[in-house]
C-alpha positions in Angstrom: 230.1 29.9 -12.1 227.2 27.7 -13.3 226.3 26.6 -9.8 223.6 30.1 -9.5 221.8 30.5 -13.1 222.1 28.9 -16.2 224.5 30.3 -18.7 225.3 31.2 -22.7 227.8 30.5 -24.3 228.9 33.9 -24.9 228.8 35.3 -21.2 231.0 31.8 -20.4 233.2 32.3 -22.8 233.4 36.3 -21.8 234.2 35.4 -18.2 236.5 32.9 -18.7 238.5 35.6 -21.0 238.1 37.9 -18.1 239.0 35.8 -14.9 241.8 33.7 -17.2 243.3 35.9 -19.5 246.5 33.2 -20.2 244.0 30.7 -21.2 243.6 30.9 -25.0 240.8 31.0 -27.7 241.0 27.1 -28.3 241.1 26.3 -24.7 237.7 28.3 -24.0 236.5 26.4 -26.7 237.5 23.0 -25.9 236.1 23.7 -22.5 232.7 25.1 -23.2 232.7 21.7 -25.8 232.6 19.8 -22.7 230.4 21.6 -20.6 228.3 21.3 -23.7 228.7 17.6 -23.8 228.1 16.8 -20.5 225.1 18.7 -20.2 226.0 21.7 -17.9 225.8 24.2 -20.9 223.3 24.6 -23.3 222.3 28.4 -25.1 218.7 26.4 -25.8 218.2 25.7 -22.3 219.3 29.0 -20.9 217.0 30.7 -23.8 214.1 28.9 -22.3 214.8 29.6 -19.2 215.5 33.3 -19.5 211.8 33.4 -21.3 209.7 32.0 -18.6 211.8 34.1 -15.8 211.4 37.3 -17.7 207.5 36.5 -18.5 207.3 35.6 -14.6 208.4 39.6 -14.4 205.5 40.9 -16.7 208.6 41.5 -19.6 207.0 41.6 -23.6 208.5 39.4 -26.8 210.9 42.5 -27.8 212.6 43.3 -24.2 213.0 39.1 -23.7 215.1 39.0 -27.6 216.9 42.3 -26.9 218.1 40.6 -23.4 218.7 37.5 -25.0 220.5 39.0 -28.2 222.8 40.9 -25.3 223.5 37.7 -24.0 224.6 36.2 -26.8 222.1 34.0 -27.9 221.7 33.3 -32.2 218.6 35.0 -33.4 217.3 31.7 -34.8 217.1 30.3 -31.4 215.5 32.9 -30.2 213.0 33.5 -32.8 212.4 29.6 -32.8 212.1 29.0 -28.8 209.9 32.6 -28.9 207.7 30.9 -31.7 207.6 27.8 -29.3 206.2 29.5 -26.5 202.4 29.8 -26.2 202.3 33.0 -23.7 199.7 35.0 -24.5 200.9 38.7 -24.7 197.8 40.5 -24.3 197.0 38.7 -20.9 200.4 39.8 -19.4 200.2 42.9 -20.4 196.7 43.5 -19.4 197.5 42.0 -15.7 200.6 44.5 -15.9 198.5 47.4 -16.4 195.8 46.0 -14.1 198.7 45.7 -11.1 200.4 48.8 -11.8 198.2 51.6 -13.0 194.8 50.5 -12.4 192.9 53.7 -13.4 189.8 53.7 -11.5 188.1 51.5 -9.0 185.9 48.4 -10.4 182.6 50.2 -9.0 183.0 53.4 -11.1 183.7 51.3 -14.3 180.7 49.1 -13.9 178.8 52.6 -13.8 180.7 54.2 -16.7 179.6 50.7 -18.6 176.1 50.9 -17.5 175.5 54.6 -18.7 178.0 53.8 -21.7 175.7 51.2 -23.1 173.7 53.8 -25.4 175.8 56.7 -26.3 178.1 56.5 -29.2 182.5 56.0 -29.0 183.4 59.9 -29.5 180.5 61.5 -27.8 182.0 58.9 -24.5 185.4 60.0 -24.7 184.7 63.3 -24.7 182.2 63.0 -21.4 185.4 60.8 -19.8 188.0 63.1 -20.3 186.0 66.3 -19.0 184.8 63.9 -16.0 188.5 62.6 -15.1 191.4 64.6 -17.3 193.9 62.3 -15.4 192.4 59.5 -17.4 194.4 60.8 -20.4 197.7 61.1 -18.1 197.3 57.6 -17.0 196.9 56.6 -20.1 200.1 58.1 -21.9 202.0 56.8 -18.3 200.8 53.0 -18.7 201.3 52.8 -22.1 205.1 54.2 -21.9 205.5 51.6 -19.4 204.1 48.9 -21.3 206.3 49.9 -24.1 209.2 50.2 -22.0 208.3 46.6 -20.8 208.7 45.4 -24.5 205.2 44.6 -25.6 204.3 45.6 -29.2 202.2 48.8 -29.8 199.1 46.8 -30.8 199.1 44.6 -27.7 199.5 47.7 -25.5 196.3 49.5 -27.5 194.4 46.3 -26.4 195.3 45.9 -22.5 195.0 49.7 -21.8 191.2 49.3 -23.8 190.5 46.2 -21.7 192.2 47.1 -18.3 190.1 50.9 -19.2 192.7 53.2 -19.0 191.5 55.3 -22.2 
């Protein structure tokens, strides 16, 4: 059972109820002490580990704690091994939007930049969305999906501005 993927406490301590159901409390106990002693368990280590696989996927700080709160895992570990971790939100989510909804090609935002340079934030917007009304689709579509993704609404504001989405 520990052979594949690291662990918490809780799902141990869940399957060994389910595959064992004559063992009792205290002997789950006593055994995940040992597995803790030796090494081959720890909710600290699978924390960490769970973190860097789900920010390998492109996942934001609120779907990684709700998967790890599932799991089992003490909100003070999480919020102290999240606090830990120097993964900078608005990159990932930028490159999630840039791999998955990448409104326009590069050439046509260099353009919109170049002609942009003069003409004042509402008056552009306007021009945009009569140019392109899809923009405004995309836009709502990435953004659900960054949400969904569990980044906060202020980092998702950001990458959709910086990947150009708006």
């Amino acid at each position: 059972m520990l052979g594949r993927r690291d662990h918490s406490a809780w799902e141990i301590r869940r399957k060994l109820k389910l595959k064992h159901t004559f063992a009792d409390a205290d002997q789950i106990d006593s055994l995940l002490e040992k597995l803790q002693e030796d090494g081959y368990q720890s909710d600290e280590h699978f924390t960490q580990s769970l973190i860097r696989s789900r920010i390998g996927r492109g996942y934001g700080p609120f779907y990684i704690r709700r998967e790890l709160s599932s799991k089992g895992i003490a909100k003070s570990t999480i919020e102290h091994t999240m606090q830990a971790d120097d993964t900078d939100w608005l990159a990932l989510a930028s490159a999630q939007v840039q791999r998955r909804y990448f409104a326009f090609r590069v050439q046509d935002r260099d353009q919109d930049q170049d002609q942009d340079q003069d003409e004042d934030e509402g008056h552009r917007e306007d021009r945009d969305r009569e140019r392109d009304p899809g923009r405004e689709k995309n836009y709502h579509r990435a953004s659900r999906f960054l949400q969904r993704r569990g980044f906060p609404a202020d980092v998702v504001a950001k990458a959709l501005r910086e990947a150009h989405v708006d």
